[in-house]
C-alpha positions as a printed NumPy array, in Angstrom:
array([[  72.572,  121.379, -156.311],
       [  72.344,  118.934, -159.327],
       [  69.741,  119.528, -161.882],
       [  66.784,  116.739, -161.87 ],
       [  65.6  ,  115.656, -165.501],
       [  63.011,  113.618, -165.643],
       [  60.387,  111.917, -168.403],
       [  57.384,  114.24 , -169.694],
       [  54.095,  114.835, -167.34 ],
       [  52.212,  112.626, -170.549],
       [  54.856,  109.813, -170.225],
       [  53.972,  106.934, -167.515],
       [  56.706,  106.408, -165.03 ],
       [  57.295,  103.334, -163.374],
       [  60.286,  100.904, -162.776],
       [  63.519,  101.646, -164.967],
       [  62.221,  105.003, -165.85 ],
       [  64.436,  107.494, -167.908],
       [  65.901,  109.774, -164.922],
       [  68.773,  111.277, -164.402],
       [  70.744,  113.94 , -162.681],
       [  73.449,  116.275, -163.951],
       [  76.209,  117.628, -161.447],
       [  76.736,  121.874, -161.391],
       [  79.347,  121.044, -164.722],
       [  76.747,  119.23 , -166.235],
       [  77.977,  116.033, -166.554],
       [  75.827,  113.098, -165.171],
       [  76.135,  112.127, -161.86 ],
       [  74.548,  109.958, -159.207],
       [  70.689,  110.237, -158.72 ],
       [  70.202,  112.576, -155.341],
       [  67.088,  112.499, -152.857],
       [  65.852,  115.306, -155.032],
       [  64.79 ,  113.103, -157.888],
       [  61.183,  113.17 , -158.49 ],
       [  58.869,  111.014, -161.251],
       [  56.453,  113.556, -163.09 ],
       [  53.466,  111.571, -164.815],
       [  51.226,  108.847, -162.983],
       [  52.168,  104.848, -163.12 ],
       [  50.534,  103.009, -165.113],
       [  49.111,   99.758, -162.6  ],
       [  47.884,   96.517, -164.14 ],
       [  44.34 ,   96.202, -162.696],
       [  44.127,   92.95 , -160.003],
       [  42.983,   90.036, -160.822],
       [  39.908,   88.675, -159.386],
       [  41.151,   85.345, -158.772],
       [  39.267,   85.592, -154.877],
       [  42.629,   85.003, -153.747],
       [  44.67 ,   87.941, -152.732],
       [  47.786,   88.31 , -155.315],
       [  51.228,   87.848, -153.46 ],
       [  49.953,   86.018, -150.428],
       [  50.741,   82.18 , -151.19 ],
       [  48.955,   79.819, -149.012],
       [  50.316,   78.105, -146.339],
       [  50.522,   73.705, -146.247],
       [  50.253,   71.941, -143.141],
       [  49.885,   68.367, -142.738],
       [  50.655,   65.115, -141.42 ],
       [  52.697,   63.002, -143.24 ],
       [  52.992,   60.215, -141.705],
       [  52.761,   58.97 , -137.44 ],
       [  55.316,   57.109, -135.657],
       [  54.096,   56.28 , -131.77 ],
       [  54.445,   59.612, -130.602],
       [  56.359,   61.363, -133.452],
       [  54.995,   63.122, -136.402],
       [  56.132,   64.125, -139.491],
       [  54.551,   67.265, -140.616],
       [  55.111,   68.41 , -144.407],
       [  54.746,   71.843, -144.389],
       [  54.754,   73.44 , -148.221],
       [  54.557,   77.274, -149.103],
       [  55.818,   80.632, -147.643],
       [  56.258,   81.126, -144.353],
       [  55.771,   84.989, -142.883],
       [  53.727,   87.5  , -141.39 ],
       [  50.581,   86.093, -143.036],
       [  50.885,   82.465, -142.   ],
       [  53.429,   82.435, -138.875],
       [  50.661,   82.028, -136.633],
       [  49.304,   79.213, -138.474],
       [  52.329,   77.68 , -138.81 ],
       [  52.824,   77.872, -134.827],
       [  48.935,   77.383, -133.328],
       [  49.042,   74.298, -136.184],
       [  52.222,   72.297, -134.138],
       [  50.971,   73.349, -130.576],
       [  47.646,   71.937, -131.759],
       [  49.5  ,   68.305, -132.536],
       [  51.493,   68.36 , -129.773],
       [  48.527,   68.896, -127.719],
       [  46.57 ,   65.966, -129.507],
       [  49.565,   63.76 , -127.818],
       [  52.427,   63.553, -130.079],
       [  55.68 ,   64.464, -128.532],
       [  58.052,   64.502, -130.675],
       [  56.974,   66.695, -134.165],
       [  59.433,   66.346, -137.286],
       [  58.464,   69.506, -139.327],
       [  60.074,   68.602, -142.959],
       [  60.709,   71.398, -144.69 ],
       [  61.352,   70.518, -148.126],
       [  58.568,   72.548, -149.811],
       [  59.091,   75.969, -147.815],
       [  60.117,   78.518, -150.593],
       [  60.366,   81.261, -148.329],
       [  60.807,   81.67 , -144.265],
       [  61.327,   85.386, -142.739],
       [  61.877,   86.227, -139.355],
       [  58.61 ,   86.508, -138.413],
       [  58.539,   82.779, -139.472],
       [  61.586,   81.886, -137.435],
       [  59.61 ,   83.331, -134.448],
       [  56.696,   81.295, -134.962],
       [  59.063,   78.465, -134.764],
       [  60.155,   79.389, -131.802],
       [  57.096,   80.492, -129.898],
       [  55.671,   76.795, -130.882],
       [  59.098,   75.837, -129.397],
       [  58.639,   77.171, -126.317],
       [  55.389,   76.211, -125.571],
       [  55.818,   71.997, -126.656],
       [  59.123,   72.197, -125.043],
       [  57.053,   73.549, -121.417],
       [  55.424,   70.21 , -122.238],
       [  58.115,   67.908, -122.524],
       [  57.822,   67.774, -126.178],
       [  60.179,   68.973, -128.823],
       [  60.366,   69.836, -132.505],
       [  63.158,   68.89 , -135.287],
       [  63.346,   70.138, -138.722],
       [  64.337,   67.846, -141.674],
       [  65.079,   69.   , -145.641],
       [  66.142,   72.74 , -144.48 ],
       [  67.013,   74.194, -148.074],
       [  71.04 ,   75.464, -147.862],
       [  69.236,   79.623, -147.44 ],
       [  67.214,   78.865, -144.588],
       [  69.92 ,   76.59 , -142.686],
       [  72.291,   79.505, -143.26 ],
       [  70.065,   81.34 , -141.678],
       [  69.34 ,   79.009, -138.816],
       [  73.531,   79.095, -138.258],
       [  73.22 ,   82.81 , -138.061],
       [  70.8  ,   83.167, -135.319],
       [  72.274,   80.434, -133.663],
       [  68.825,   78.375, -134.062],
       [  70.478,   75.732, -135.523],
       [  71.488,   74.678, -131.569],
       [  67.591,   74.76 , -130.601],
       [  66.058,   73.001, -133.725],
       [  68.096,   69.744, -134.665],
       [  68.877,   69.954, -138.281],
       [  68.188,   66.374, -140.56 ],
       [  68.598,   65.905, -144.297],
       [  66.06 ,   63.029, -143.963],
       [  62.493,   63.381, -142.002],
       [  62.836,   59.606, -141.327],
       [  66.501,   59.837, -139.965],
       [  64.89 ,   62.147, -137.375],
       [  61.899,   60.29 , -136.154],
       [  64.568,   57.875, -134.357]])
């Protein structure tokens, strides 16, 4: 069983901290589940900003109108916090008549899964309808990730939000 050193009780601990483990010969060895961080963390207090730190907004809105095709800029992260924005937000335009809804994505920093099933719950529900969504501006991460679910075949993929609205 490898002997656990770690910093002083007095000493905050947090990220990068001095530990270590030593194998039976004493030599140092790979840090086992028995490694423990004596002394308390040492937390910046939050920031009362009235927004909650780490949760970046969500942008939705309507670029521009073409008959019945929209372009919608969306801008910010898209995850557990605003995938069911991101979703109620397109069934809401496609209900107000458009039929066709571009969603350009050039200003997404960040989609998860939960985002991807937003997108496809909004899918679902415009496609019932006759309607259908694109995506334009997919930055190279999020269209690999697209190919890897195999989304790619149920969103069409444009480099240009206009070269889609034809």
């Amino acid at each position: 069983m490898p002997t656990v050193l770690t910093r002083a009780a007095t000493e905050p601990c947090g990220l990068g901290a001095n530990v270590m483990t030593k194998n039976a010969a004493g030599r140092p060895g790979r840090p086992g589940p028995e490694i423990r961080c004596t002394g308390t963390a040492v937390l910046a207090p939050p920031r009362d900003s009235g927004v909650p730190q780490g949760l970046p907004g969500l942008g939705i809105e309507v670029a521009r109108v073409h008959g019945e095709t929209a372009v919608v800029a969306v801008s910010g992260e898209i995850d557990l916090h605003t995938a069911d924005t991101l979703r109620a937000r397109l069934v809401g335009l496609h209900a107000t008549g458009l039929r066709h809804l571009v969603v350009d994505f050039a200003a997404v920093a960040f989609c998860d899964a939960t985002g991807l099933g937003s997108l496809v719950a909004a899918h679902n529900e415009i496609s019932a309808d006759g309607g259908r969504i694109s995506l334009a501006r997919v930055r190279p991460a999020q269209r690999r990730l697209l190919r890897i679910t195999g989304l790619h075949r149920l969103f069409p993929l444009h480099n240009d939000p206009d070269e889609a609205c034809v």
